[in-house]
C-alpha positions in Angstrom: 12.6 -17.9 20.3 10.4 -17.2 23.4 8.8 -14.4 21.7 8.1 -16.4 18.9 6.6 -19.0 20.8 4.9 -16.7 23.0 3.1 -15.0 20.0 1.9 -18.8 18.9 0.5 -19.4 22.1 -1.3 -15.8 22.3 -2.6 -16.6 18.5 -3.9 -19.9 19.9 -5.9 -18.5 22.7 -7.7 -16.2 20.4 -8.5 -18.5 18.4 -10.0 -20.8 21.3 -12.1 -17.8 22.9 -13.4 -17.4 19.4 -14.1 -20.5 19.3 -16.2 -21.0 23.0 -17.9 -17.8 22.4 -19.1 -19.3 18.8 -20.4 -22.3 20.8 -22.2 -19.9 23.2 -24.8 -19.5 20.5 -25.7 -15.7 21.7 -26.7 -13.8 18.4 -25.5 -10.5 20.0 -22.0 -11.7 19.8 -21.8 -12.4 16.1 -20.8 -8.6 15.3 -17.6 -8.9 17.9 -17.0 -12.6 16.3 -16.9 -11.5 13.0 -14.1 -8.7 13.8 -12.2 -11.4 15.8 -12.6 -14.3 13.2 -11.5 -11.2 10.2 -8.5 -10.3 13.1 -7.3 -14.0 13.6 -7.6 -14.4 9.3 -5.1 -11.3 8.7 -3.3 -12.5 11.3 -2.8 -15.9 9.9 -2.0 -14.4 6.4 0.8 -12.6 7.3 2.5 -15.5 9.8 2.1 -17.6 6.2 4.2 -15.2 4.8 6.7 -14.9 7.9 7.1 -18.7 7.2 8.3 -17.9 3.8 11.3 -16.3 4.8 13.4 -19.7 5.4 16.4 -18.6 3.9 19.2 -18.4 5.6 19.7 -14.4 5.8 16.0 -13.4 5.4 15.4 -12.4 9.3 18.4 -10.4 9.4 19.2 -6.9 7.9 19.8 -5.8 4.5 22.0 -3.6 2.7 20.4 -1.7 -0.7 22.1 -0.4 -3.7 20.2 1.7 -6.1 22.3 2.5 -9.2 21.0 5.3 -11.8 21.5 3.5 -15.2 21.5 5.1 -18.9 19.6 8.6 -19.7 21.5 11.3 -17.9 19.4 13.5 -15.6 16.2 11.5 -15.8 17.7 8.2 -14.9 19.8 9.9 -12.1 16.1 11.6 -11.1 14.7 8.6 -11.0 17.3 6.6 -9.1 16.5 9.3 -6.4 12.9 8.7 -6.4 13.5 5.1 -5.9 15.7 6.2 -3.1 13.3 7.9 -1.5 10.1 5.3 -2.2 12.2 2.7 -0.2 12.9 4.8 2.7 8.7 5.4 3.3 8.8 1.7 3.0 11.1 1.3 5.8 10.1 4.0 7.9 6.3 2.5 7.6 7.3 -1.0 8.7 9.8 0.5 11.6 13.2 -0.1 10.1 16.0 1.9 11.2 17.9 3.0 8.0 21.5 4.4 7.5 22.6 6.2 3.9 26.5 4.6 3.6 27.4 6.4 0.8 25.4 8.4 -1.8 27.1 9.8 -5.1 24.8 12.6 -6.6 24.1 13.4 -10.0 25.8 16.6 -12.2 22.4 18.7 -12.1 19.4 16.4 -10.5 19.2 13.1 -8.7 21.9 10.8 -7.5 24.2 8.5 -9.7 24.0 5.9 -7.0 23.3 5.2 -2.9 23.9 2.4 -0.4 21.5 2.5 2.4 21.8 0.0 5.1 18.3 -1.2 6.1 17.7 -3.1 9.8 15.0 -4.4 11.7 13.7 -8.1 11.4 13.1 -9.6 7.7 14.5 -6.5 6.2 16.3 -8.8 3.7 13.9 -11.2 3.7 11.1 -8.4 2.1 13.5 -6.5 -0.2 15.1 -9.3 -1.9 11.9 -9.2 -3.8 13.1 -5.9 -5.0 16.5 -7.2 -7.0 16.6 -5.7 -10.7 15.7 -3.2 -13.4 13.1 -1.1 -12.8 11.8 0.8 -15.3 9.7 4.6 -15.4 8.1 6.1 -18.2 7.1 9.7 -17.9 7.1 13.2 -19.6 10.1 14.6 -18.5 11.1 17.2 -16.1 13.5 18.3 -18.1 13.2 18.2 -21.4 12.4 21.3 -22.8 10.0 19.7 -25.1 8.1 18.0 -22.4 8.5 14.9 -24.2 8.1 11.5 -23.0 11.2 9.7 -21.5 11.8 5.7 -20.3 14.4 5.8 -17.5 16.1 2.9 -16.0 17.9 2.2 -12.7 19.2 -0.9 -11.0 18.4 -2.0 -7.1 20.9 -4.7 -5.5 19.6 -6.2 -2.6 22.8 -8.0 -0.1 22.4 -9.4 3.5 24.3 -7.9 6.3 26.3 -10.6 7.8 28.1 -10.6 11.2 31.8 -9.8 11.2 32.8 -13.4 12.4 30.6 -15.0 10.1 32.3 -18.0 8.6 30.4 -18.1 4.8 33.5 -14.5 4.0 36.6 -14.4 5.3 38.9 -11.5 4.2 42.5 -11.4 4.5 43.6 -8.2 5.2 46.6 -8.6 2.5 44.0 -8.8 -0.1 42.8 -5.5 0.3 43.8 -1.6 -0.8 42.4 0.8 1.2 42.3 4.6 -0.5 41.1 7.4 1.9 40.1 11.1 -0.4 37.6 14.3 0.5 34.3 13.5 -0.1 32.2 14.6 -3.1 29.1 16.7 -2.1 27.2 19.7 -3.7 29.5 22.3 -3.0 30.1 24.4 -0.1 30.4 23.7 3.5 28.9 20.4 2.9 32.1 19.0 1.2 34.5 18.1 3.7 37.9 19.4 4.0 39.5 16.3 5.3 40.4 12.8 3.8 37.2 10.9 5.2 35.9 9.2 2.8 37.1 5.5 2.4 37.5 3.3 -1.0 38.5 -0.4 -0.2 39.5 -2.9 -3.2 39.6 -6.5 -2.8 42.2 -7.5 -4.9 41.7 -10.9 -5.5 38.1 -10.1 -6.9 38.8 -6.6 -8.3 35.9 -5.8 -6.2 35.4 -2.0 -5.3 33.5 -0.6 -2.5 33.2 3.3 -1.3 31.6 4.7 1.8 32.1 8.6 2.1 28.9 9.7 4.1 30.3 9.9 7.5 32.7 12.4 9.0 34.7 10.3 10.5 37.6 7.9 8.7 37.4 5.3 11.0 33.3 5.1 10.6 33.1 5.0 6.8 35.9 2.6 6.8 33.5 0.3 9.0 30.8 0.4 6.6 32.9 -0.1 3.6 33.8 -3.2 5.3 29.9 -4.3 6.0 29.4 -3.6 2.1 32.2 -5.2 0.9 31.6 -8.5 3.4 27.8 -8.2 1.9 29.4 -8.0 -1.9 31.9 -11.4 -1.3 29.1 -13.6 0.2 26.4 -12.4 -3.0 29.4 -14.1 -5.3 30.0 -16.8 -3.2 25.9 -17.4 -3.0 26.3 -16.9 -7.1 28.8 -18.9 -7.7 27.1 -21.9 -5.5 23.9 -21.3 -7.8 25.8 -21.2 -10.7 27.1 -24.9 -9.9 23.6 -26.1 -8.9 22.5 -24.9 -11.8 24.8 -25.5 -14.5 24.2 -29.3 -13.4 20.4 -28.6 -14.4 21.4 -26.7 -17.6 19.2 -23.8 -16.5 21.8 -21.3 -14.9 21.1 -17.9 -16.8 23.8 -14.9 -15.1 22.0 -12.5 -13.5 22.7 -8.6 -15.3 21.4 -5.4 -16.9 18.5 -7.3 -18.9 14.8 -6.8 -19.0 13.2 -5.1 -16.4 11.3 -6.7 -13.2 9.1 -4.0 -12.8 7.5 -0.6 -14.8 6.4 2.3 -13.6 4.2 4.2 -16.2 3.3 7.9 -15.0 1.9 8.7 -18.8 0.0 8.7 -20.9 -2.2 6.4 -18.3 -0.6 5.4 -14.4 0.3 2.1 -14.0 3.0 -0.2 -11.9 3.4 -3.7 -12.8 5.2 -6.4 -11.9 6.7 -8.3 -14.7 7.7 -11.4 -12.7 4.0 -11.9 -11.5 1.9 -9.8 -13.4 0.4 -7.8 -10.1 -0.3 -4.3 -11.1 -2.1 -1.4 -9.6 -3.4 1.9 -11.1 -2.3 4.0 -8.0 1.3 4.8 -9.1 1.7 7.5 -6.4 1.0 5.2 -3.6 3.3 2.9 -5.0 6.3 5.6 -5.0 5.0 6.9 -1.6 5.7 3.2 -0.4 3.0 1.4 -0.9 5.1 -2.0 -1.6 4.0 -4.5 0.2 1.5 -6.1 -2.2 4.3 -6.2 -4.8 6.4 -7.6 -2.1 3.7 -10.1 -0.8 3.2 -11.3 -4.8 6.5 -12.3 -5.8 7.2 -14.0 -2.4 4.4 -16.2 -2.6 5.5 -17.3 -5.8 9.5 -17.3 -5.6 11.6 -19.8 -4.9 13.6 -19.9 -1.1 16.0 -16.9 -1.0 19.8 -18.1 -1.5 22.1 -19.5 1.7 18.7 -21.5 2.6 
């Protein structure tokens, strides 16, 4: 809280040396004043959207799941270049970032990935990212070259503290299955029962962490996901009451997409949800998300647990 209130107070100086050096009248200070005044404005922008994250988990970390959907190889490619978009994301804004578990595909790509994401407002962006996204592109590998729509789906969940009292888990309610993980072959599959698969019983709920080399480490995480997992049906299941008594309550599944990606016959990403697009599809899959980002959240509603 000091350091939130300490960046206030360092805005509000700026703004009233702007301010007396305006009132000084001295044309040879309009270039600097102009640079401050555009400073202090950008500033302001993005504390506006700051103030948007009011939920009750957006400051904190996130956990996101990227799953390849239908279309074999292409989806599976695709769910790996979504992988990779997000982590230039979070390596621009300074998030630390942890793969939990990563299943890869039979000859390209991944099947699916659970990377933990942390640093401040991690959840609070990326719940922007929840849902279908879509590419359409001439494909790698199709013999013919010919043109292929791909489809893969990205969970977004909040990391919450073990002693958080929104998810308690009885230990009772849970089977725990230890196996070697799976990997590409060679020495990079382990030898050893690491890998860790954890069922809640009384949800049927299934949760797998097999990157780490150590039992006790990828038991950990499959706890954090599995934690994240409960508290996103809780949060459901309270929306689903709100909701129901509003008649609008539509479930939330494999549907229509939230965002395209078009890499032929033209580039394109648009955002179905706000209608922001931009012709620079590469920067856009190099990372480039934050207008996307920025769009939806000035428009969305408060992020669940609020």
């Amino acid at each position: 809280m000091r350091e939130e209130i300490e960046s206030w107070r360092a805005l509000e100086k700026r703004v009233r040396d702007a301010l007396e050096l305006a009132q000084l009248g001295d044309e040879s200070l309009r270039q600097d004043l102009e640079e401050e005044v555009a400073a202090i404005e950008s500033e302001l922008d993005r504390r506006s959207l700051l103030a948007m994250f009011s939920g009750r988990y957006d400051a904190g970390d996130a956990l996101l799941a990227i799953h390849a959907g239908a279309g074999g190889t292409d989806s599976q490619d695709w769910a790996e270049m979504l992988q990779r978009m997000y982590l230039r994301w979070a390596e621009r804004h300074g998030y630390e970032t942890e793969v939990l578990d990563l299943s890869p595909g039979e000859e390209a790509g991944i099947k699916s990935v659970t990377i933990a994401v942390n640093g401040q407002y991690a959840y609070g962006y990326l719940r922007s990212e929840k849902g279908v996204h879509r590419l359409v592109r001439l494909s790698p590998f199709d013999a013919a070259h010919r043109r292929h729509t791909s489809f893969a789906l990205v969970e977004v969940l909040p990391q919450i503290a073990m002693d958080d009292p929104e998810v308690e888990i009885n230990p009772n309610d849970l089977r725990v299955d230890v196996f070697r993980s799976s990997g590409a072959g060679g020495q990079n599959v382990q030898k050893n029962a690491t890998a860790v698969r954890i069922t809640h019983l009384p949800t049927g709920i299934v949760v797998t962490c097999q990157n780490e080399r150590s039992q006790l480490q990828n038991r950990e995480n499959a706890m954090r996901v599995l934690r994240a997992r409960l508290l996103e049906l809780k949060l459901a299941e309270q929306e689903k009451e709100l909701a129901d008594l509003r008649g609008e309550y539509v479930k939330a599944e494999w549907g229509s997409q939230i965002r395209s990606y078009v890499l032929h016959p033209y580039q394109m990403v648009k955002d179905h949800r706000t209608g922001y697009e931009t012709g620079n599809a590469q920067a856009v899959l190099d990372g480039d998300l934050d207008a996307f980002m920025e769009a939806y959240l000035r428009q969305a509603p408060p992020s669940e647990g609020a």
